[in-house]
VEXKEPA-287928 format. One record per residue (C-alpha): x, y, z; residue in one letter; residue number from 1. Coordinates in steps of 0.25 Angstrom, whole numbers. Layout:
# residues N
PT       u       v       w   vexmi   bavex
PT       X       Y       Z       A     NUM
...
# end
This chain:
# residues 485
PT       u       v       w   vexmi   bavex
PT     394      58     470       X       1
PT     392      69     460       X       2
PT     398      67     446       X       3
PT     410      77     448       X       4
PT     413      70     463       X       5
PT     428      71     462       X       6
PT     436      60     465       X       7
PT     441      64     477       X       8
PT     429      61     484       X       9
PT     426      48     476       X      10
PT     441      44     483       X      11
PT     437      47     496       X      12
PT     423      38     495       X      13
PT     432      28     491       X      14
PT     442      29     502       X      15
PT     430      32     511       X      16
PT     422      21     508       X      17
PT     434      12     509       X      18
PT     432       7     494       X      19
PT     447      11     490       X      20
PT     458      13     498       X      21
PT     469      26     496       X      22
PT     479      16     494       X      23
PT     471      10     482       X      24
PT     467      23     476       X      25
PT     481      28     478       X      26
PT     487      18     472       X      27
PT     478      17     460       X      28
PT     482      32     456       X      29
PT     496      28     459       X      30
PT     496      17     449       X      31
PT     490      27     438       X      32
PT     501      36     443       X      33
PT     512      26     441       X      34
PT     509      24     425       X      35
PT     514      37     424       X      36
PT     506      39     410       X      37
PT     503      54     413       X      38
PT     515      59     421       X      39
PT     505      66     431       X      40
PT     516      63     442       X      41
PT     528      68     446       X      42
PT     533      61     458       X      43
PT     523      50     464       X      44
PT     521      48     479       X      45
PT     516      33     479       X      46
PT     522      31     493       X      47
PT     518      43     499       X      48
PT     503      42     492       X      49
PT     501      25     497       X      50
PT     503      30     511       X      51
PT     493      41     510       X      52
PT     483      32     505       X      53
PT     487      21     517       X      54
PT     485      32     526       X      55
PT     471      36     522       X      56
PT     467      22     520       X      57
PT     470      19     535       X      58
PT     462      32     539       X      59
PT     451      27     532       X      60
PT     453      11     537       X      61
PT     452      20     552       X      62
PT     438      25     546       X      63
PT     444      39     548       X      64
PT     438      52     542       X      65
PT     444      55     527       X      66
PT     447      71     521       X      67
PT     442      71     507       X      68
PT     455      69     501       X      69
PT     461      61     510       X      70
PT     467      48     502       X      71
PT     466      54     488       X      72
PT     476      54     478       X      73
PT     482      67     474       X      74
PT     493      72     465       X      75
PT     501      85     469       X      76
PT     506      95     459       X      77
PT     522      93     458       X      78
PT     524     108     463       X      79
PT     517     106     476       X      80
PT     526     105     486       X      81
PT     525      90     493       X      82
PT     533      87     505       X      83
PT     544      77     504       X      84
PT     537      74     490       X      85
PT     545      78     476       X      86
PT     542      89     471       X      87
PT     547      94     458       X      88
PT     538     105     450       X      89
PT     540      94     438       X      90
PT     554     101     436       X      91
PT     568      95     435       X      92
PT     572     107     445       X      93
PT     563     100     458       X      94
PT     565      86     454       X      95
PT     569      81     468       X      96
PT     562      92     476       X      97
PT     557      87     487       X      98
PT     548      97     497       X      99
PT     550      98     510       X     100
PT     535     104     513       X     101
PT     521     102     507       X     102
PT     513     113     499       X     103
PT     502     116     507       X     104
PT     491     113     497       X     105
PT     498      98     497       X     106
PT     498      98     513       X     107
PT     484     101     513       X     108
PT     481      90     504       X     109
PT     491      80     513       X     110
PT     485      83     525       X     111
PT     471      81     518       X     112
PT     478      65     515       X     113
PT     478      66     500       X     114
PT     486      56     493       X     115
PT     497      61     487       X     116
PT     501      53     473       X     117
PT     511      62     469       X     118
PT     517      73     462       X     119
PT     511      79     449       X     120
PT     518      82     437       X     121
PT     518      96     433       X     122
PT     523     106     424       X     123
PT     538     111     430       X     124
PT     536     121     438       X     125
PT     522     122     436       X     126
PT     525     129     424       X     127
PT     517     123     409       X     128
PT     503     120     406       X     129
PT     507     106     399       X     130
PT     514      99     409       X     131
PT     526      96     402       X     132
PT     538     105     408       X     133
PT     539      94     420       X     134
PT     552      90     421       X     135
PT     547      75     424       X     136
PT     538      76     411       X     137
PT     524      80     405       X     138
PT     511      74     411       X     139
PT     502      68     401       X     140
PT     487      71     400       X     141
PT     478      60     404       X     142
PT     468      64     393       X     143
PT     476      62     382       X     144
PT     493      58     385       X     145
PT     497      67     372       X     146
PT     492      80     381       X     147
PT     499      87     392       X     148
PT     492      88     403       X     149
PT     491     103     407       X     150
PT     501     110     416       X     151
PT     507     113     424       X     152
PT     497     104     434       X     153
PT     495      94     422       X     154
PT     500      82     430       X     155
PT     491      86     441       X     156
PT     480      87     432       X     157
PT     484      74     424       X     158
PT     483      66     437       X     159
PT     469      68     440       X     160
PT     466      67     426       X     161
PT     473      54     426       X     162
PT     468      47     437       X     163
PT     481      50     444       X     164
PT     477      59     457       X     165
PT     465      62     463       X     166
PT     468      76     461       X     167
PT     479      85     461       X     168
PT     485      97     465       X     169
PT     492     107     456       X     170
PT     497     121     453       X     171
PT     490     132     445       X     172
PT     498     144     442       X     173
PT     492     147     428       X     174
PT     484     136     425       X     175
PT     490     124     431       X     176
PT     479     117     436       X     177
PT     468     121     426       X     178
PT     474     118     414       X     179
PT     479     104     416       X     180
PT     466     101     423       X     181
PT     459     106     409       X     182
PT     469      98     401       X     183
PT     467      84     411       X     184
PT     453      86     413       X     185
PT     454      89     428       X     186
PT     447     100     438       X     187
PT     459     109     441       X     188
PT     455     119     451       X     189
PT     467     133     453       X     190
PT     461     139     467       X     191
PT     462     154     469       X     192
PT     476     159     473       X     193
PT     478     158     487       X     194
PT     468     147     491       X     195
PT     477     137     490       X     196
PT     490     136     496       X     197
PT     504     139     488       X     198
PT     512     134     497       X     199
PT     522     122     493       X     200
PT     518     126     478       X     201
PT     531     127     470       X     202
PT     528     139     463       X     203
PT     528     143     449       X     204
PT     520     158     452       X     205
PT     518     160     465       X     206
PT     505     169     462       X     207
PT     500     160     452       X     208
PT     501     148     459       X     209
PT     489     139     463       X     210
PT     488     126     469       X     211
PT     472     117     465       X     212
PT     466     105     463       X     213
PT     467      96     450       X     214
PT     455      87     453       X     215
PT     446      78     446       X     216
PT     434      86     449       X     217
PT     428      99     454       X     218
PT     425      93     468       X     219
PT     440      87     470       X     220
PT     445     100     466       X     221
PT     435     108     478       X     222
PT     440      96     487       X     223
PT     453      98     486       X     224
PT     454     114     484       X     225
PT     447     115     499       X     226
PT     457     107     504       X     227
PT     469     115     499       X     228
PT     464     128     499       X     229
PT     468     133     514       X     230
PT     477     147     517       X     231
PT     491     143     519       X     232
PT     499     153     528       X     233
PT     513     147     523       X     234
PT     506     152     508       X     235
PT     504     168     508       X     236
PT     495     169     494       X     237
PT     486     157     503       X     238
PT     473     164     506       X     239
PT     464     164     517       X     240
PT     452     165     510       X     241
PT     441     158     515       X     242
PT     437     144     508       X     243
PT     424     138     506       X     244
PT     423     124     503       X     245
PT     422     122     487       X     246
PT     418     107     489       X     247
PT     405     111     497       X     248
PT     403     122     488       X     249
PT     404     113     474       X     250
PT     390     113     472       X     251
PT     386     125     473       X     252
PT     375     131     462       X     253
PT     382     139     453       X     254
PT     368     147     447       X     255
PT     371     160     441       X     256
PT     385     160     443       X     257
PT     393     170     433       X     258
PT     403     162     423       X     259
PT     412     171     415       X     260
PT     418     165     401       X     261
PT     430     175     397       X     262
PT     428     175     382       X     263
PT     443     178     380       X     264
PT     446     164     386       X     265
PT     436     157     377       X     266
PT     447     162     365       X     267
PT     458     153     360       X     268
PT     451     141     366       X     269
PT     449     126     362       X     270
PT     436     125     356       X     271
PT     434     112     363       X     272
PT     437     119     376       X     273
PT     427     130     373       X     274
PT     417     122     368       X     275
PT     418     115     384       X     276
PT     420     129     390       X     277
PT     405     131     383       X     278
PT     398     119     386       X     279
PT     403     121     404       X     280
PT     397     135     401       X     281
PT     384     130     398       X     282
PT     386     121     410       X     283
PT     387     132     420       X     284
PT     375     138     412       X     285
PT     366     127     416       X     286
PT     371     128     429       X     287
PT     365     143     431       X     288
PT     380     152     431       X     289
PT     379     160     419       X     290
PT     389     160     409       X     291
PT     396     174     402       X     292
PT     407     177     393       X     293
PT     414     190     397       X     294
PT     428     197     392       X     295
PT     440     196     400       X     296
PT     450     201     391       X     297
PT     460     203     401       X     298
PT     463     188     402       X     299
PT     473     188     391       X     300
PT     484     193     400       X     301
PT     483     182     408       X     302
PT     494     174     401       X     303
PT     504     185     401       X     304
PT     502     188     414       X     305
PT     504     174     419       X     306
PT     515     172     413       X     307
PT     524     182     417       X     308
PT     519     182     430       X     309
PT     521     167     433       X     310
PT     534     167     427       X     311
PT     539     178     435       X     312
PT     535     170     449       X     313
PT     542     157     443       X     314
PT     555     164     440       X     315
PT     555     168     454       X     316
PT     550     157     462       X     317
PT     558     148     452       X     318
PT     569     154     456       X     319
PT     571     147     469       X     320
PT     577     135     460       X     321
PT     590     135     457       X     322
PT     596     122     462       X     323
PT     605     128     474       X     324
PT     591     128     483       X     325
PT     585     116     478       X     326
PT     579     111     465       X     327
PT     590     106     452       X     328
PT     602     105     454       X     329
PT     613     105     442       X     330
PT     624      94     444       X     331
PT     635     103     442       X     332
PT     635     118     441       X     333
PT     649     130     441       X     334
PT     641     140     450       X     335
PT     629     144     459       X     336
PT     625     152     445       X     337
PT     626     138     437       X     338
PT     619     132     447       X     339
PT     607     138     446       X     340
PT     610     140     431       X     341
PT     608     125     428       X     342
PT     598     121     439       X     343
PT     588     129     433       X     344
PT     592     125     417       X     345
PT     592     111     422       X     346
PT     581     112     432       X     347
PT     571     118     425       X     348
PT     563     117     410       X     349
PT     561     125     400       X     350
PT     546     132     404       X     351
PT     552     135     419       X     352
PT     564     143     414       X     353
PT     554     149     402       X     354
PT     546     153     412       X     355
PT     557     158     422       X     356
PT     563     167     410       X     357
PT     550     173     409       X     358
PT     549     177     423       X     359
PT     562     182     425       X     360
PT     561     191     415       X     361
PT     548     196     417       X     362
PT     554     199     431       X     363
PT     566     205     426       X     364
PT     570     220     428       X     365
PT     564     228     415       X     366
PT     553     217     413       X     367
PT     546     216     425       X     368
PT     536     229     425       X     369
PT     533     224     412       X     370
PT     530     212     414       X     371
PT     529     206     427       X     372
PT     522     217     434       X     373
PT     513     221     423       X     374
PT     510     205     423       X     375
PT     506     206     438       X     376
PT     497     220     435       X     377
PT     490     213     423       X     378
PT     488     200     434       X     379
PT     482     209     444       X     380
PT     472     217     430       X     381
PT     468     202     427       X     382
PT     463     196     441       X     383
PT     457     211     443       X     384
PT     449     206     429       X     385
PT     445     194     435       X     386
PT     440     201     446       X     387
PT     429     209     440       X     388
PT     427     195     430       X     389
PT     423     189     444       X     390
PT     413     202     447       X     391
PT     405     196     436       X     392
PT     407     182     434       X     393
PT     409     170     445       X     394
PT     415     162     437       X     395
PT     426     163     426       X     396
PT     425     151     414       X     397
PT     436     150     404       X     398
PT     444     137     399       X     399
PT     455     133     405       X     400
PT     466     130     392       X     401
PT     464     133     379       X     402
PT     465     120     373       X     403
PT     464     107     379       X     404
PT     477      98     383       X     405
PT     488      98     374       X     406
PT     499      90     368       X     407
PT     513      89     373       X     408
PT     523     102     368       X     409
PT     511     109     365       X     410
PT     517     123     366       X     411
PT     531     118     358       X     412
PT     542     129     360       X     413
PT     530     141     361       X     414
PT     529     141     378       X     415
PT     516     152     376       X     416
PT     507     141     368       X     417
PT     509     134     382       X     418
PT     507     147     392       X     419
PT     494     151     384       X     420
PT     488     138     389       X     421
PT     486     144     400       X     422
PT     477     157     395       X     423
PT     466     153     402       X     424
PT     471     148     416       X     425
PT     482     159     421       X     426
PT     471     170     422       X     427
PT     466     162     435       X     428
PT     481     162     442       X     429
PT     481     175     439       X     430
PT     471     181     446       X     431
PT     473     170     456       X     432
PT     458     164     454       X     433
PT     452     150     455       X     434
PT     451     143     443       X     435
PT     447     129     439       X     436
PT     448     119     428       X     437
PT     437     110     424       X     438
PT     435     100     413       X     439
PT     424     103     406       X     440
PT     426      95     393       X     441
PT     434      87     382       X     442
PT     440      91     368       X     443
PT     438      82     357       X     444
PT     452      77     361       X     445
PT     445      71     374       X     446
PT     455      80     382       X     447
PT     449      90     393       X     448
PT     443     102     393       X     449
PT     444     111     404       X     450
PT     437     122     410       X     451
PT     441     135     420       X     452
PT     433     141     429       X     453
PT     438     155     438       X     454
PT     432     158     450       X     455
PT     438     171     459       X     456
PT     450     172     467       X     457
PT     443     161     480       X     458
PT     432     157     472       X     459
PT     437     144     472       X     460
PT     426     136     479       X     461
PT     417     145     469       X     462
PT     423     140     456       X     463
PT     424     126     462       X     464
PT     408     128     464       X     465
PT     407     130     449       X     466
PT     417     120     445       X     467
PT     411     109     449       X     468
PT     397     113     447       X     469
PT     402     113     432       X     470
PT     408     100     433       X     471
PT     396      93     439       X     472
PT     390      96     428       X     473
PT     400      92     418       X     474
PT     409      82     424       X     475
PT     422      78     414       X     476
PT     434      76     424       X     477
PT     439      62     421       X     478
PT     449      51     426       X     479
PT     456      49     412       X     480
PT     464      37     421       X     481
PT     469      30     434       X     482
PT     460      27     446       X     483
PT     445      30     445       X     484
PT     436      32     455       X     485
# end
């Protein structure tokens, strides 16, 4: 095996070869899970999970033929819905919800006979780059416990880092993959919109909105991306688009490829994370692509942009709660108005209702041609930009945070310190392109560095290419704790 095999296949040689059983690796993972250090979990399905693994270990006792992921341990986003599994978007509103139905991307991989561990802990609602809005607490980073995680996948992203999941699955709707991924360490790969199913995804903006891999490696990502990324006709944004197998493609020579550096991303930045952003461009270099800064003033609407749109699509698809259907419901309550009145100021936490506020009123009559429709015109001016980027370039490189991981309450009471964390991730949701996070070095703090590539809109098994060419060159993903392999 080569030094960025993922350890997904290193799993199934060892179930294969009978060396370990699934019950051992499962419960291995569940006792790092149990000591609860880093909070990655919400709910833990033990009992669910121990049968899984019997079930796989009597197939491979029949010498029966094993799926690539068949018997590995995964961990699943808390917004993902999981049938007659709890699933609460890490608020006090969804508590005790319990779905009735599986999202399609978690079918896939159920049917596929993944090991479910559990439920990852997540910002509430999906909504923070930190991962400390969760209504059952904030998830600690594995590199240093002083550090959030990332958000709002951070427990996702702390679970793979931690030794606590062979890989997971989260949301990206401005970032939410790639930046806790950078922040832990980890590959976090957001497919192009459309090529994974949304359906079962509790949304926070449905045209954001993204489900992908946090894996430990390139190669688990292309693993489990071709597994999930089929059309879904109950999803009406699913495309059709025909797939090409990214693991088969992963070595593919990447001599002469076009990389673009937008300079305007470069501004503002760590110097740690440059100075790694500037050692991987010399790494392509020696691989043949060749490297070029370029101008791409327009980016700076991102930010605005993403926010008033996300926050109007939350206010709606948030209205749904309101404690008479389901979700929080108040003890005690005068009318149907109070009702509704205390399950929301009970139900849910400060950034949700910020962000709701927001939305409403860029909605509202007088506001929305300034705002929200402006927004979506702007959206539409900046993916035509990237269009013409991709006419010259292949690739797009730019870093994916600004700074590396950072402590607890870093924002205080000033909310837009923590939504310009995302400057360099949002433009990607936006213009509904592939982008992945890769680590591509280590402050002085020994916390992560990550890197972002953008590939475009079904280029995915493209950038995955280039990904993991880079990384077999420069391998730092790393098991920080819990079962090795």
């Amino acid at each position: 095996m080569s030094p960025n095999t993922g350890i997904i296949l290193k799993i199934h040689e060892l179930l294969t070869s009978k060396t370990a059983s699934c019950v051992e690796i499962t419960q291995n993972y569940l006792k790092e899970i149990k000591k609860n250090v880093l909070n990655a979990y919400i709910t833990v399905t033990e009992e669910e999970a121990l049968n899984s693994a019997k079930k796989v270990d009597e197939k491979i006792a029949k010498n029966q033929e094993m799926g690539i992921l068949e018997g590995i341990p995964v961990g699943i986003k808390d917004v993902i819905s999981t049938k007659n599994v709890r699933t609460t978007c890490g608020s006090k509103m969804l508590a005790n919800y319990v779905p009735i139905y599986d999202a399609t991307c978690w079918e896939i991989l159920k049917l596929a006979g993944v090991v479910l561990l559990g439920k990852n802990n997540q910002d509430e609602f999906a909504m923070g780059s930190s991962n400390e809005t969760s209504f059952f607490g904030p998830v600690k980073n594995p590199h240093d416990l002083t550090k959030v995680p990332g958000g709002s996948s951070g427990g996702g992203a702390a679970a793979v880092a931690g030794g606590l999941a062979a890989f997971t699955i989260g949301t990206d709707t401005g970032g939410s993959i790639r930046q806790p991924s950078a922040f832990c360490g980890t590959v976090g790969f957001k497919p192009s919109y459309g090529s994974v199913s949304r359906y079962g995804l509790i949304p926070l903006a449905s045209s954001f909105d993204q489900a992908g891999p946090i894996t430990l490696t390139v190669e688990d990502a292309c693993l489990v991306f071709d597994a999930i990324s089929k059309f879904d006709s109950k999803d009406a944004t699913s495309s059709s688009h025909i797939r090409k197998s990214s693991f088969s493609l992963r070595n593919d020579s990447i001599k002469n490829i076009k990389i673009g550096i937008p300079k305007e991303c470069l501004e503002g930045i760590d110097p740690e994370i440059t100075t790694c952003i500037s050692k991987a461009i010399n790494i392509f270099e020696d691989l043949g692509a060749e490297t070029n800064l370029f101008s791409f003033p327009e980016i700076s609407y991102a930010i605005p942009i993403y926010y008033i749109l996300s926050c109007a699509e939350a206010s709606s698809n948030l209205g749904r709660f309101d404690g008479i259907r389901y979700g929080f419901r108040p003890e005690s309550y005068d009318n149907y108005q109070d009702l509704i009145i205390k399950s929301r100021t009970e139900g849910f936490g400060a950034e949700i209702k910020r962000r709701i506020l927001l939305g409403t009123y860029v909605l509202g009559a007088g506001f929305c041609d300034d705002f929200y429709k402006r927004a979506q015109k702007l959206r539409e001016f900046l993916t035509g930009n990237f269009m013409k980027i991709f006419e010259k370039f292949d690739i797009i490189l730019m870093p994916v945070t600004p700074t590396t991981a950072f402590g607890f309450n870093y924002s205080g009471s000033d909310p837009i310190k923590m939504y310009l964390s995302d400057i360099c991730t949002v433009a990607a949701n936006e213009a509904r392109l592939p982008a992945i996070s890769i680590p591509c070095g280590y402050s002085s703090k020994h916390l992560p560095i990550g890197m972002q590539l953008l590939a475009s809109r079904f280029n995915d098994e493209f950038l995955l290419n280039v990904a993991y060419k880079y990384e077999s060159q420069e391998f730092h993903a790393k098991v920080v704790s819990g079962y090795k392999i």
